[in-house]
Kinemage of the C-alpha trace (Angstrom):
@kinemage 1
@onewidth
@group {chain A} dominant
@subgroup {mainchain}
@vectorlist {calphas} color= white
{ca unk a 1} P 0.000 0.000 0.000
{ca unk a 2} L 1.461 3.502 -1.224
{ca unk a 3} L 1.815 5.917 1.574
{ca unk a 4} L -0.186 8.704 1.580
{ca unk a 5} L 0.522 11.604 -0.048
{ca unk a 6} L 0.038 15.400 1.796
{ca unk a 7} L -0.471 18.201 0.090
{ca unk a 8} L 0.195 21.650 1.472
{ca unk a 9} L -2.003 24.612 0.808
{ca unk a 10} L -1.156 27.936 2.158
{ca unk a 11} L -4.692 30.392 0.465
{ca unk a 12} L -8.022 31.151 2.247
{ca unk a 13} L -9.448 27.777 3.437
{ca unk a 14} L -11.763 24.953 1.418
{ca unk a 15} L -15.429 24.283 0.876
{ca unk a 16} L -17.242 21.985 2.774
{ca unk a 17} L -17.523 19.554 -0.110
{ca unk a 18} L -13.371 19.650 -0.281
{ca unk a 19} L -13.372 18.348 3.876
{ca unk a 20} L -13.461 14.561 3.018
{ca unk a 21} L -9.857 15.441 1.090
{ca unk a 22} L -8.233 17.509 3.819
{ca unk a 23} L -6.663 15.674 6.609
{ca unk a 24} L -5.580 18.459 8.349
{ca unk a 25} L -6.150 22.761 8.894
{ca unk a 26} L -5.589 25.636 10.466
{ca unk a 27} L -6.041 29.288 11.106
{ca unk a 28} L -3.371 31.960 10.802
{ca unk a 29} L -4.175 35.548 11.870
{ca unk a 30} L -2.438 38.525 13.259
{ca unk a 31} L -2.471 39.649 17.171
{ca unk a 32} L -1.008 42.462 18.676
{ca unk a 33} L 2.416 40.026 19.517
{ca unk a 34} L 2.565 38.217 16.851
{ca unk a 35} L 0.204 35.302 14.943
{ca unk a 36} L -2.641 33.663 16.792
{ca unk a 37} L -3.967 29.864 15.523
{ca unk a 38} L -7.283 28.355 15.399
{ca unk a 39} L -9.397 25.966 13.554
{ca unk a 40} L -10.516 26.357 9.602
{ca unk a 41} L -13.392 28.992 8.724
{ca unk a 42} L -15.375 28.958 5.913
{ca unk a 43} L -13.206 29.886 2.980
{ca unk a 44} L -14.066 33.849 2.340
{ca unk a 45} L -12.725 34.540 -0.599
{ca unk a 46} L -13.351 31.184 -2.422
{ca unk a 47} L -9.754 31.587 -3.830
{ca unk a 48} L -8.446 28.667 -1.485
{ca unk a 49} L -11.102 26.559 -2.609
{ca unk a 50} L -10.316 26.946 -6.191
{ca unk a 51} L -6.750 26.310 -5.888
{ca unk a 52} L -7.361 22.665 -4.182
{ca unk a 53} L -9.817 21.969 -6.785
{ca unk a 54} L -6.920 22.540 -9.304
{ca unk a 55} L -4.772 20.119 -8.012
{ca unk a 56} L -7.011 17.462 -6.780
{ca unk a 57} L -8.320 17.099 -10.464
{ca unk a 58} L -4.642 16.211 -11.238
{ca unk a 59} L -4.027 14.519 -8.617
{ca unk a 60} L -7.249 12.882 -6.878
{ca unk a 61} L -6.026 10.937 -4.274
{ca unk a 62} L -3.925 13.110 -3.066
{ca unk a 63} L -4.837 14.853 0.628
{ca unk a 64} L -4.388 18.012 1.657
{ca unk a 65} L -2.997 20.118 4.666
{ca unk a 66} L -4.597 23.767 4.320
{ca unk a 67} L -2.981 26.825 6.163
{ca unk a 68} L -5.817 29.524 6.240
{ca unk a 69} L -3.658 33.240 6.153
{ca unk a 70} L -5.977 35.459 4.031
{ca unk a 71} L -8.890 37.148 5.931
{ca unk a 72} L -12.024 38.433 4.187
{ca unk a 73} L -10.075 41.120 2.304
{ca unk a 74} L -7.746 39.204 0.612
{ca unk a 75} L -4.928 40.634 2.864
{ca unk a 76} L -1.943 38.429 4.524
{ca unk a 77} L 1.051 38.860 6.291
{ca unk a 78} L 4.720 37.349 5.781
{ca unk a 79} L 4.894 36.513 9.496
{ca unk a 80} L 1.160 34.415 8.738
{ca unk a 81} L 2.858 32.781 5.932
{ca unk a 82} L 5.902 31.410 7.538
{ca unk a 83} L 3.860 30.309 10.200
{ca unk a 84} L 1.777 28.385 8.025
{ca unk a 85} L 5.033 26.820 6.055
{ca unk a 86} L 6.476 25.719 9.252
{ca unk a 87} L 3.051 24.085 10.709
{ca unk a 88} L 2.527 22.334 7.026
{ca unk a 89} L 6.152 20.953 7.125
{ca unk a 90} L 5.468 19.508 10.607
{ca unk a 91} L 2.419 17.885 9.242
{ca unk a 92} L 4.759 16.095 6.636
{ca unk a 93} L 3.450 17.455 3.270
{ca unk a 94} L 5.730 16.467 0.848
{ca unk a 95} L 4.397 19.621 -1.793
{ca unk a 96} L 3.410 23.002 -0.858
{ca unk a 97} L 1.398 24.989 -2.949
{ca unk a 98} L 1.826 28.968 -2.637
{ca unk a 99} L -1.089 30.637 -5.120
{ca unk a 100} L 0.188 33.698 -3.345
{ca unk a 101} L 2.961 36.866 -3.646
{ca unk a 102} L 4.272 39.651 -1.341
{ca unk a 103} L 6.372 42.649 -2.905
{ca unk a 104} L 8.787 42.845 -0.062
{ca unk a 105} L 10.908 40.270 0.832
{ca unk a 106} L 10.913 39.166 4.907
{ca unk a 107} L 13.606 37.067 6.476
{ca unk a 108} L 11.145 35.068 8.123
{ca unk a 109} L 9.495 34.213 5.622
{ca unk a 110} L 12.902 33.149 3.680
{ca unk a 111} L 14.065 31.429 6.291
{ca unk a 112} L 10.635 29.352 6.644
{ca unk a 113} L 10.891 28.180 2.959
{ca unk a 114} L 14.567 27.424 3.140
{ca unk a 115} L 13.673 25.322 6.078
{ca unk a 116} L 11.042 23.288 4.221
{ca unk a 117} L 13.530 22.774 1.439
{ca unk a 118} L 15.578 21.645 3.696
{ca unk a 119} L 13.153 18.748 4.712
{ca unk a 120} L 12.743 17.867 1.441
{ca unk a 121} L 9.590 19.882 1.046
{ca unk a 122} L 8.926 21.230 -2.428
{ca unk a 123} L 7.873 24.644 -2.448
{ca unk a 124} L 5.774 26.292 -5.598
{ca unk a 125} L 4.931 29.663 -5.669
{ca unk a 126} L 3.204 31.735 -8.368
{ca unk a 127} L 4.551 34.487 -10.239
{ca unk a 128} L 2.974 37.013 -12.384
{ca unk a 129} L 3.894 36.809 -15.964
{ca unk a 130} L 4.812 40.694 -16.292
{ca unk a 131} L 6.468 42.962 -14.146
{ca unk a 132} L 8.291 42.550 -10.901
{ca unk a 133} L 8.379 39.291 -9.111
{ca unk a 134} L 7.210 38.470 -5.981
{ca unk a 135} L 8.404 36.411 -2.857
{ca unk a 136} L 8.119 33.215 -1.899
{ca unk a 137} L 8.150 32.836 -5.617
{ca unk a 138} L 11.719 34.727 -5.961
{ca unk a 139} L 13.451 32.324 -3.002
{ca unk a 140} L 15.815 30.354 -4.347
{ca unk a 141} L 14.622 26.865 -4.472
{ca unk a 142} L 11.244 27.811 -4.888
{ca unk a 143} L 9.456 26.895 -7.997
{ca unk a 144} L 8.200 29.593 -9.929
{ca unk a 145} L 5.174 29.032 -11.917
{ca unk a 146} L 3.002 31.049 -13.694
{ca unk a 147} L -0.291 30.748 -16.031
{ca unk a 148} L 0.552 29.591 -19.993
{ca unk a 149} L -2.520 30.185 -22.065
{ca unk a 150} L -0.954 27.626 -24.630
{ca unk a 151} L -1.698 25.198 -22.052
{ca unk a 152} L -4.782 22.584 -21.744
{ca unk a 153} L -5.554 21.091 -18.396
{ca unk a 154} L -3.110 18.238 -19.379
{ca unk a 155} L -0.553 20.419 -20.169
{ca unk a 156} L 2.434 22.571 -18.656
{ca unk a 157} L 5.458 24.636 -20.058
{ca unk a 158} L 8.970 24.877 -18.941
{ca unk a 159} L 9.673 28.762 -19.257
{ca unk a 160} L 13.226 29.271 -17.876
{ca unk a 161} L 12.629 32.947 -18.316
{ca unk a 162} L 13.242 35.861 -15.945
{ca unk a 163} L 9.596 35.427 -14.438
{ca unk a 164} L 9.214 31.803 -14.220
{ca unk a 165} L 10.486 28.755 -14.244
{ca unk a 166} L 7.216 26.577 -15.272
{ca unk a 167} L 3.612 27.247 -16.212
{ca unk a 168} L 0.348 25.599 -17.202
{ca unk a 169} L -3.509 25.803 -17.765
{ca unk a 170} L -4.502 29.231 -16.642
{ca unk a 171} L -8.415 28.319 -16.705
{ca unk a 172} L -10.292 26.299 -13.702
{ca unk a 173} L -13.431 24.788 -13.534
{ca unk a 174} L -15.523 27.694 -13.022
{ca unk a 175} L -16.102 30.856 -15.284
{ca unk a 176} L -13.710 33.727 -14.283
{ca unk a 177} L -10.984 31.621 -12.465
{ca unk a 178} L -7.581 32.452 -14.374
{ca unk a 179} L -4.233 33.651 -13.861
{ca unk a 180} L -0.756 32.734 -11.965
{ca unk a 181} L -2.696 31.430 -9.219
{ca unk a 182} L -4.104 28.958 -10.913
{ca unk a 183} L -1.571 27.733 -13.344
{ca unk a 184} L 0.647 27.499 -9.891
{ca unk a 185} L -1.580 25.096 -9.081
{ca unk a 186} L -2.372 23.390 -11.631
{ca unk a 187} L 1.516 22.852 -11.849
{ca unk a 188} L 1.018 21.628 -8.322
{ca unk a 189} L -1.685 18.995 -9.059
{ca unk a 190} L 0.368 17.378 -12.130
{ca unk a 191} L 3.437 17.321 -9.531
{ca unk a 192} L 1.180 15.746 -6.877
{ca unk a 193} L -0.073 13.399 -9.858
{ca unk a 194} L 3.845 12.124 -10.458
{ca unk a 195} L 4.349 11.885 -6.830
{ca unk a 196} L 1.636 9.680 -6.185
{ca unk a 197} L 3.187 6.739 -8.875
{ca unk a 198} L 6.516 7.457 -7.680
{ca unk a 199} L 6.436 8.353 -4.205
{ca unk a 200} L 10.231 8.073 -3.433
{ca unk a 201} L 11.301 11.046 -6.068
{ca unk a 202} L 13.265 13.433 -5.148
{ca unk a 203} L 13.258 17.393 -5.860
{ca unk a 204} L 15.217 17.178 -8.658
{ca unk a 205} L 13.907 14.090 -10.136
{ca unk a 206} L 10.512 16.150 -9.809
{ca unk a 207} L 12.109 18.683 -11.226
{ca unk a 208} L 13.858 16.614 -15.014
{ca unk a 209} L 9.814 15.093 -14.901
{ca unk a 210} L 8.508 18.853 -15.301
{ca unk a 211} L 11.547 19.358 -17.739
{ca unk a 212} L 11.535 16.204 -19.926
{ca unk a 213} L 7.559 16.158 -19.966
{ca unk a 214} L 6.749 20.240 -20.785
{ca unk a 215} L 4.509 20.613 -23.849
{ca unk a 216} L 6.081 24.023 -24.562
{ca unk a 217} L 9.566 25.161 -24.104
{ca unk a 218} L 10.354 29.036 -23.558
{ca unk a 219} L 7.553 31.633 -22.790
{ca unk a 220} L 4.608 32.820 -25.105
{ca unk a 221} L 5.237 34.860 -27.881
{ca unk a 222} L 2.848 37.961 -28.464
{ca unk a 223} L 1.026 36.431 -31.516
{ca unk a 224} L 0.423 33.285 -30.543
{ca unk a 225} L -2.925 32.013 -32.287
């Protein structure tokens, strides 16, 4: 029997329909010392939600571990984020998926995701297709992944560009889901896919997969039909 396989979320929660999947949650949120924990809400934002849905139809028997950091205006914290990395990694994800960005870079937060590296944990964070990046995404052994609109649902591209190092299907399963966000994890959900046939894989072994196994190579060209 295959051990099973953890999935780490760090968005704005899960529907109750998603609970059966998730094997484990909890809240981050800001205090006047520091970040307070509790158990899941209801997802505000839906964002969270749509992200899991992304990878688990890539990867459905995959379970997940959600971090909850985003309150009802879409706003997080560094110090929320690196709590939630180092709660995931004690919950033994193997993946952690990062639909998320902050301008400014925080050592706490740097020093969360080199931790999880160092566990083994691999880390993929989205990054927007134009303009400056963002952190985790610009950390380095973090994945950066971004939406490809040359991409189906199947499908994923190995950029190597200044923005991103991978990207796939920008489009989710309901009408006006698109973007980095979801191509991160819809990146995440083919990478949870391979790790569920071939559980003992390392980072870079992930990594040649997502190499040897990209429809596209190099980013989109304005033009593109």
């Amino acid at each position: 029997m295959k051990p099973e396989l953890r999935i780490g979320v760090v968005d704005s929660g899960h529907t109750a329909a998603q609970r059966p999947q998730v094997v484990a949650g909890r809240r981050f949120y800001l205090v006047e010392d520091g970040v307070g924990e509790g158990d899941l809400r209801e997802d505000p934002l839906g964002h969270g939600s749509a992200i899991i849905e992304a990878i688990r139809e890539r990867a459905p028997k995959a379970r997940f571990c959600v971090a909850q950091v985003f309150d009802q205006r879409g706003v997080t914290s560094a110090l929320q984020i690196a709590s939630a990395l180092d709660w995931l990694v004690s919950q033994r994800v193997r993946l952690i998926n990062l639909s998320l960005g902050l301008r400014q870079d925080r050592s706490l937060l740097r020093e969360a995701c080199a931790a999880a590296l160092a566990r083994g944990v691999l880390l993929c964070a989205s990054s927007p297709a134009q303009g400056e990046g963002v952190f985790p995404a610009r950390y380095p052994g973090v994945l950066r992944v971004t939406g490809d609109a040359r991409c189906t649902p199947g499908e994923w591209s190995w950029l190597d560009s200044q923005q991103a190092d991978f990207a796939a299907c920008v489009q989710g399963s309901h009408p006006g889901q698109s973007g980095a966000s979801l191509g991160c994890a819809a990146l995440s959900g083919h990478i949870a896919g391979y790790l569920g046939e071939h559980h003992d894989a390392d980072n870079p072994q992930v990594v040649q997969w997502l190499q040897t196994h990209a429809r596209y190579h190099g980013p989109e060209r304005r033009g593109w039909p």
